[in-house]
RORO-763757 format. One record per residue (C-alpha): x, z, y. Coordinates in steps of 0.5 Angstrom, whole numbers, plus 500, padded with zeros to 3 digits. Each point is the difference from the previous one (the first is absolute). Layout:
N
    u    w    v
    X    Z    Y
...
END
This chain:
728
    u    w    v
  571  571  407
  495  502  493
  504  493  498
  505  496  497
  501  493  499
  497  499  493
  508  499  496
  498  507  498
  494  498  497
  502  500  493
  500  495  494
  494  498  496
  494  496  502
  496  493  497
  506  495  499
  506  505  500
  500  501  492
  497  507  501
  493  501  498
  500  505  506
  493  500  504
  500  504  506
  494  504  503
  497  496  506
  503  505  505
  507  499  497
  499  492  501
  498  501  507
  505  505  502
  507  495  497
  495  494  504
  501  504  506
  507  501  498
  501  493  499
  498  498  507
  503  506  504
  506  497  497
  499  493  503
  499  504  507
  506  503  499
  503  493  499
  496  496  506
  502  507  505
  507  498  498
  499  491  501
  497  502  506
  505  503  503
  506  494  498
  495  495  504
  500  504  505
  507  502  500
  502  493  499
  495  497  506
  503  504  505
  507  499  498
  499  493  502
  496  501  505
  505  503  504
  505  496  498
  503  495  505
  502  495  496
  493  499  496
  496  498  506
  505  495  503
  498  495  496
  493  496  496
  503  502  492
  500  508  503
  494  500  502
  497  497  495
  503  504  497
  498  506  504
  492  498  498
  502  500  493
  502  508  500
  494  501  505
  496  497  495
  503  504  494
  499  506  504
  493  499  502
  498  498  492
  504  507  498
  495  504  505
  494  496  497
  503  502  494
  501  508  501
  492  500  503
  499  497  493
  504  504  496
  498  506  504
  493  499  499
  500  499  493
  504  506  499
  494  504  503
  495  497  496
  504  502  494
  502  507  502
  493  502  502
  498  498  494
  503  505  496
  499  507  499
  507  503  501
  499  508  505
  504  495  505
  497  493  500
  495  501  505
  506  502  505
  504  495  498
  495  495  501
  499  502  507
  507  500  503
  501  493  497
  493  498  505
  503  504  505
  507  497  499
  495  493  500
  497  502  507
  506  502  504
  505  493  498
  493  497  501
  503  502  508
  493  505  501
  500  506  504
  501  507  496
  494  504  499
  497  504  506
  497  504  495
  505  503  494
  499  504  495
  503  506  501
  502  502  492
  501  507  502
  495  502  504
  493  502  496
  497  503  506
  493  496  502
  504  497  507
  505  495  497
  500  493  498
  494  498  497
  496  505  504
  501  496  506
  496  494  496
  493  503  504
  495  495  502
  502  499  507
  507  497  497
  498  495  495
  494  497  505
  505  499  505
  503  496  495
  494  495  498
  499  498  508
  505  494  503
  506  500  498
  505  504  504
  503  497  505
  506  503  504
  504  498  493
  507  499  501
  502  493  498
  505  502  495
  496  503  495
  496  494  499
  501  500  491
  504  494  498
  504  500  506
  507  503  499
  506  501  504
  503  493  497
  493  497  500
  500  499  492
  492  501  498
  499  507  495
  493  499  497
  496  506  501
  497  504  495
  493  497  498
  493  506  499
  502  498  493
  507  505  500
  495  505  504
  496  500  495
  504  500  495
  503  507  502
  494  503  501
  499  498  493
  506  504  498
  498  506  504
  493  500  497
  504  500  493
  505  506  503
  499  506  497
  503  503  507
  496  506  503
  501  498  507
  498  492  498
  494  500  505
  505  501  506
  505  494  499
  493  495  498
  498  502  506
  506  499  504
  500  493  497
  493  498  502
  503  503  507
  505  495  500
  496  494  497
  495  501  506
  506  501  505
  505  494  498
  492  496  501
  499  503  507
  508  498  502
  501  493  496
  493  496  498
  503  495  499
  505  501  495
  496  506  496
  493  500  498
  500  507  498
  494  502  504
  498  506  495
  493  497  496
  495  505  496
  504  498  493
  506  503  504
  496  506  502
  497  501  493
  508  500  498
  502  505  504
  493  504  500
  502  500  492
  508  503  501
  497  506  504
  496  500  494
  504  501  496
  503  505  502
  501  507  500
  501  502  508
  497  504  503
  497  496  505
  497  494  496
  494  500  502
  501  500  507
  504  495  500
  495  496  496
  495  501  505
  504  498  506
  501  494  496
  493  499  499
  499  501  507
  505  495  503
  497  495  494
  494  501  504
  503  499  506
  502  493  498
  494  498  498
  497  502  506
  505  495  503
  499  494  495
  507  501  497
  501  494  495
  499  502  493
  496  507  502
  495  502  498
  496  506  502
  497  502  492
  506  496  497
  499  502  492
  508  501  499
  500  506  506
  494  503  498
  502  501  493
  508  502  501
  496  506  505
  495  503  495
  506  500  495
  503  504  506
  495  506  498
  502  505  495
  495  505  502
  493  500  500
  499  507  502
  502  499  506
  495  498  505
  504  495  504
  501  496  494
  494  499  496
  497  499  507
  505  495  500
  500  497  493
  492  499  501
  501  497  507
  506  495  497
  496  498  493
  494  498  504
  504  495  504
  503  498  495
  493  498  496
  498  497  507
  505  496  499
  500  498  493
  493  499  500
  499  494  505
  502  493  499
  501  499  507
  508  503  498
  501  495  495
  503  496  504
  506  505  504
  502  502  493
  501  491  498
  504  501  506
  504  507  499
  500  496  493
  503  495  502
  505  502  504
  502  505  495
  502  495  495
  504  497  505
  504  506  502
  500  504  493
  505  502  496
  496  503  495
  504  505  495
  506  500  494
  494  503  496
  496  494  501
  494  504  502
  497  500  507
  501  505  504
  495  502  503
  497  501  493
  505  503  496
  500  507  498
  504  502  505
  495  498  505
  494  503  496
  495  499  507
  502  493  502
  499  495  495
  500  493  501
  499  494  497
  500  492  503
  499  497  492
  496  494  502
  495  500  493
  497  507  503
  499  499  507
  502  507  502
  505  502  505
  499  508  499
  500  505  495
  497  505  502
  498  505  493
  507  504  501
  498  502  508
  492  502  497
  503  503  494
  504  505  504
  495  502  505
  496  501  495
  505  504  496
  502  504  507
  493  502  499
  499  502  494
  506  505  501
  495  503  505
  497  503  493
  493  501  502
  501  501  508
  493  498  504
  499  493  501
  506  497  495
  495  498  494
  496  496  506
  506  496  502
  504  499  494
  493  497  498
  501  496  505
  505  497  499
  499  499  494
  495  496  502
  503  496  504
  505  498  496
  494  496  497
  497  497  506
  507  497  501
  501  498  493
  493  497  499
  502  497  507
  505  498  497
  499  492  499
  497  499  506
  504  502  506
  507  500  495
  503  505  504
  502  505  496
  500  501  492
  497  507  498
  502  503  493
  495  506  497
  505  505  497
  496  504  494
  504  506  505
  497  499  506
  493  502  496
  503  506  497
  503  501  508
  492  500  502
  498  503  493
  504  506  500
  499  501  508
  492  501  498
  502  505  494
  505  504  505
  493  500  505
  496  505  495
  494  497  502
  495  498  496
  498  494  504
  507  497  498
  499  501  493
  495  494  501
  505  496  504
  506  501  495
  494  497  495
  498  495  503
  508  498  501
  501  501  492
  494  495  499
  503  495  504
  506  499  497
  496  501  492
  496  495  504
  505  495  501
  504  501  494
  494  498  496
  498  494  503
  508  498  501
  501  502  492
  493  495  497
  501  493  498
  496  498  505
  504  501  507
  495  496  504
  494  505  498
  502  504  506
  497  498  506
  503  506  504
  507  498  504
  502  507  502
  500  502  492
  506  495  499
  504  503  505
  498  508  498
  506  502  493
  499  503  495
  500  507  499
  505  505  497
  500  507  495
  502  503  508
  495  496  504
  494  504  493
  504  505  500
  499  502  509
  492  497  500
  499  505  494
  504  506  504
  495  499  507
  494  501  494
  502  507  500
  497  501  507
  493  498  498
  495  505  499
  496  498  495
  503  501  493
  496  495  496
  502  494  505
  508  502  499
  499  500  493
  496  493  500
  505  497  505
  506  501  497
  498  500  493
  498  492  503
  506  499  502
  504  503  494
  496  494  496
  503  495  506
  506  502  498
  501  501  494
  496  492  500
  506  498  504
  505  503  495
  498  497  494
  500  494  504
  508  501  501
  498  499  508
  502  508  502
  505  504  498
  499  506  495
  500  507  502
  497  506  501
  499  500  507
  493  499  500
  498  505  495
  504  505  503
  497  499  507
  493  500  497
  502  507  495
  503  503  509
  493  497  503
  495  504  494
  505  506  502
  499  500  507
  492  497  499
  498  505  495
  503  507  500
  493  504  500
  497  494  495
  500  503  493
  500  493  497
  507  499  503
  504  501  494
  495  495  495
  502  495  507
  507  501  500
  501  500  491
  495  493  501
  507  498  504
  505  502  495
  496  497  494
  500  493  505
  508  502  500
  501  500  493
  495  494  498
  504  495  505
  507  503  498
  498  497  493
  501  493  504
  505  502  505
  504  506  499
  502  501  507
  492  503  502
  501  506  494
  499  506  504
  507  502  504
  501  508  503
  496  498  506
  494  499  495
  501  507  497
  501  504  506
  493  497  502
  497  503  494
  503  506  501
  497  501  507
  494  497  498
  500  506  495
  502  505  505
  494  499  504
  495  502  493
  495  506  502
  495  500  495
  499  505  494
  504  503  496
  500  494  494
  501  495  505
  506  504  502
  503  500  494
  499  492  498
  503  499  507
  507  504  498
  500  498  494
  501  493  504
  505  502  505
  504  502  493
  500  494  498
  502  496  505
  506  504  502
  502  500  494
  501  494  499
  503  500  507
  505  504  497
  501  496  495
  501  494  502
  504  503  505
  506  502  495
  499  492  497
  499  497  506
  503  497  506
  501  501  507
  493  497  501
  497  506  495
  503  506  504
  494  504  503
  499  502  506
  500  507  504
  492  498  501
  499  500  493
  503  507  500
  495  502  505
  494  497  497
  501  503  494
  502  507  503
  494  500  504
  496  498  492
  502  505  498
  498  505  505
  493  497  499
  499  498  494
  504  505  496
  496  506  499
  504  506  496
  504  502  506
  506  503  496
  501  492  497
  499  498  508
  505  504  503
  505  498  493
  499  493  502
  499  500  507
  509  503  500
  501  495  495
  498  493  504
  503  504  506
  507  500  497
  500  493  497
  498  497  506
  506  504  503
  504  498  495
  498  493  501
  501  500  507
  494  500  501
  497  507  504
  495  497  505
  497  504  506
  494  499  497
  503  502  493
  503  506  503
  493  502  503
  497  500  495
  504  505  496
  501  504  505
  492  502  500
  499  500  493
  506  505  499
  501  507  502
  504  501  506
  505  503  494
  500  495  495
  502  495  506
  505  503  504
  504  501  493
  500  493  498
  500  497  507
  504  505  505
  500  499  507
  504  495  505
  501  494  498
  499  497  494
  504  496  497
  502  492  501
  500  498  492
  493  504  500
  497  494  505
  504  494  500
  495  496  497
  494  501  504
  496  495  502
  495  503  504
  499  506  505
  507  504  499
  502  507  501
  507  503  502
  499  508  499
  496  504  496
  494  501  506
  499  492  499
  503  498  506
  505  495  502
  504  504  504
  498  504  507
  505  505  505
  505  503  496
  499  498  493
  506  498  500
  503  506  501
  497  503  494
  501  494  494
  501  504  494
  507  500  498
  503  496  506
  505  503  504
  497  499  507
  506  505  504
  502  493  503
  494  497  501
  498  502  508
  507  498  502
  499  493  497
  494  499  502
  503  502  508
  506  496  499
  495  493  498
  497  503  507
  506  500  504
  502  492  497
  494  497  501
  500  503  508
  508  498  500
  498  493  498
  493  499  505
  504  502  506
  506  495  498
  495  494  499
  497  502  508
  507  500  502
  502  493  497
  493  497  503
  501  503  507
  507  497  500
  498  493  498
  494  500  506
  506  503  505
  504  494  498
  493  495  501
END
């Protein structure tokens, strides 16, 4: 067993005279000691009772007169009570066991239920889990629709006798294990950081079905949709491969009970729903968005009609009854490990589900799509169904809807990542909303706002201004981004002074990005971006933390590298980029981390100085000079490479560059498109063999030998599946 008794514990604690104070973990952990000490000592009562019972049982002289038999009654007495009290015991244990996070508690917990099971006198499981076997036939597999619905029908029939729980050999009565201990364990293995979890919840739900079909008298196990949602959780939580299948056998069987009016089931119950989308990791598969839309639509179907407010009073009501809440004090369908099933049953809110953490996640599984077609819909969507549940909210009091500032900037960085210019309008639009309800929620008089949604819509962050300037960048006309962001600027800098949003950078860089983007053949491109950096530098006067940082300075290098005009703006143009990197030089050598330049600096100056700087013997003087401080910095990008490659003779590169690859040092701190090798690749059929200044005699013989292990190894593991199938 993971445990001890709870003597090795330690000192320490309230009322000990030490001013130790233990995490919860490790209070929860010498609890479950404590207990699993105590079902140590009633194993140990039990066993005298019995022993003490059957001794004089058997014994002549305590049967032949009425002061024996008396005294017969009593030992009997004493036995039944030390049963009674071991169930207890045992059940308390588990409760305490599968409270805490210990890598074994889950399994600790469940051999106590099962050693509850068996002295109950129940028949053993006609469906084990097989530990070590992986393969998709063993144990838990077997939990097929036709099984599990066989076992919601009439009780079997052709039982032995002898099997009936609480009838044992010498008729002393083992109380069962109640759908609490099952729970329980379920609970521990959701906890579990085991990577077959999934397997061994849903050999229990197998069992609990199982022991309910055999004895339905003595168990009320039949699995219900909290038990499901618990299970559906365990598988996704975890790691194996098999995860979503399972959840999808699952859910189907689920169906199938409800099609069978099974009590506590409900087709769309929230709680299945939401461990199922929690399931989906990846939305680039087109199972799984199908999936997740198809689940979320249910799920909205339900939460949205007050015809369900009474099953969830019951499910409610019925899991106050039977619950064990966690050592944390929190719910667990509505802790941080449980993201996707929140619950909550407070009576001042009315509300049993919480669904913001399952439409934040899909929306957020929608937002790693980056742009793909359709994903900017559905996450808008969503979005705004999240607020028909919470405007709903006080009339079906079914489920309590949180709008996240992150679920906008999902939403909004999906319109960026579109590139199209009619989702520029939409990302505004959102934007607006959330200045909208920080205005009207900020004034003195709350009760001027008439509009219910603005009281659930957040308030906006420099990311939320930062993503909504950004999708500006796809608008053709350049006069509407210039008045839009410089609109949005005024926005953000108004909340600033109020102290209601963080002072950063992050919008004025977007909007220095998107004018670059925009206005790369606008000759008014340069007086644009200088109008943001004097913004920059005037509001740094009150919040230091929006004075131009080198992202800023890269963007006036670029927006001075794409200068065409004539001669003397040319000149003016330069003399800029002069300045500016070297104060970026500067304030690297007296700065911190967060002042070292990056390899595009390097580009954009390098390509400055091809097009800006007119003597041709100071351009290719220069050009070598950025070249090697950024190969010094680490910083010798593709792009920084390709540039010094065309504005060098063939002669002047080959002298400073060579051929083969290039060295690590020269590219350790790229963050853009990087380069191995001095043609700009990263690699490619034979370089390895031609690294400048490597030994590769022994490369190919390496390179056979991990050939030859990988083989050795594949034909090992067919060797041990198919001898676990020939023993099947």
């Amino acid at each position: 067993r993971a445990f001890s008794t709870g003597a090795d514990f330690g000192a320490g604690g309230k009322g000990d005279g030490n001013d130790q104070i233990y995490t919860k973990h490790e209070q929860t952990t010498f609890r479950a000691k404590i207990k699993l000490g105590a079902l140590a000592e009633a194993r140990t009562k039990r066993k005298e009772a019995k022993r003490a019972y059957e001794a004089a049982r058997y014994d002549d002289e305590m049967l032949s007169d009425e002061e024996s038999t008396a005294e017969l009654s009593t030992l009997l007495d004493e036995w039944e009570e030390s049963e009674r009290n071991l169930a207890l015991t045992l059940q308390q244990a588990i409760k305490y066991v599968a409270r805490t996070r210990d890598a074994d508690a889950a399994l600790t917990a469940q051999y106590l239920l099962e050693e509850m099971i068996e002295r109950a006198g129940a028949a053993p499981a006609e469906f084990p889990l097989e530990e070590d076997d992986s393969s998709s036939s063993l144990g838990p597999s077997k939990l097929k629709i036709q099984v599990m619905v066989k076992m919601i029908g009439t009780p079997r029939e052709d039982r032995p006798s002898d099997e009936v729980p609480g009838i044992g050999i010498s008729n002393v009565a083992f109380p069962p294990p109640d759908r609490k201990d099952f729970l329980n364990v379920l609970r521990s293995w959701h906890q579990s950081k085991a990577r077959k979890k999934g397997l061994f919840a849903e050999a229990l739900l197998l069992r609990m079905a199982e022991l309910h079909y055999l004895y339905p008298d003595v168990f009320d196990t039949l699995p219900d949709s909290k038990t499901f949602a618990m299970v559906i959780q365990c598988h996704a939580g975890s790691t194996h491969g098999q995860s979503l299948k399972k959840i999808l056998d699952l859910n189907a069987i689920h169906f199938t009970y409800a099609q069978n009016n099974a009590r506590g089931v409900h087709r769309n119950d929230p709680f299945v729903l939401m461990a199922s989308l929690k399931g989906l990791r990846n939305y680039r598969r087109k199972e799984e968005i199908e999936l997740g839309e198809h689940w979320m639509s249910r799920l909205f179907a339900f939460l949205t009609d007050p015809v369900n407010r009474e099953y969830c009073e019951n499910t409610a009501r019925k899991s106050q009854t039977t619950r064990i809440a966690p050592s944390d004090g929190s719910s667990l369908d509505n802790d941080e490990g449980a993201n996707e099933t929140g619950s909550s049953t407070a009576p001042e809110k009315q509300t049993f589900v919480n669904g913001s953490p399952s439409f934040t996640k899909h929306i957020r599984e929608l937002a790693k799509l980056r742009g793909a077609d359709g994903a900017a819909a559905m996450a808008r969507q969503t979005l705004d169904r999240m607020h028909e549940i919470a405007v709903d909210e006080n009339d079906s009091g079914i489920a309590a809807m949180d709008i996240g500032e992150n679920a906008y900037n999902l939403v909004i960085g999906l319109y960026r990542d579109s590139k199209e210019e009619g989702h520029a309008t939409e990302a505004v639009y959102l934007l607006d909303e959330m200045i909208t309800s920080w205005k009207a929620q900020t004034s003195n008089d709350l009760s001027s706002s008439t509009d219910t949604k603005s009281k659930t819509v957040p308030f906006p962050s420099a990311q939320t201004f930062k993503y909504c300037i950004e999708s500006l960048a796809y608008v053709k006309d350049a006069s509407t981004l210039w008045s839009e962001s410089r609109r949005l600027l005024d926005e953000y800098e108004l909340m600033c002074d109020k102290g209601d949003i963080e002072a950063a950078t992050k919008p004025y860089n977007a909007t220095l990005e998107s004018l670059v983007k925009c206005m790369r053949k606008d000759p008014k491109l340069l007086s644009r971006v200088s109008d943001v950096v004097a913004r920059m530098n005037e509001m740094a006067e009150r919040f230091p933390e929006i004075e131009p940082d080198v992202f800023s300075a890269s963007m006036v290098l670029q927006a001075c590298s794409f200068v065409t005009g004539d001669e003397k703006e040319k000149s003016t143009a330069f003399a800029t980029v002069e300045g500016t990197f070297e104060e970026l030089e500067q304030n690297e050598l007296t700065g911190g981390e967060e002042q070292k330049m990056t390899d595009k600096c390097y580009f954009h100056m390098m390509r400055c100085v091809v097009g800006l700087c007119l003597d041709q013997e100071e351009k290719q003087e220069k050009i070598k000079k950025l070249f090697v401080g950024a190969c010094s910095k680490g910083l010798c990008s593709a792009d920084v490479l390709k540039i010094f490659r065309s504005s060098a003779s063939e002669e002047n590169f080959m002298a400073a560059v060579g051929s083969g690859r290039l060295a690590d040092n020269w590219v350790a701190n790229v963050r853009s498109g990087k380069a191995l090798y001095t043609d700009g690749t990263t690699g490619g059929k034979g370089k390895n063999a031609r690294r400048k200044g490597k030994s590769t005699s022994d490369w190919a013989k390496k390179q056979k030998r991990r050939e030859e292990e990988r083989q050795h190894r594949k034909m090992a593991k067919e060797e041990r599946r198919q001898k676990r199938r020939a023993q099947r």
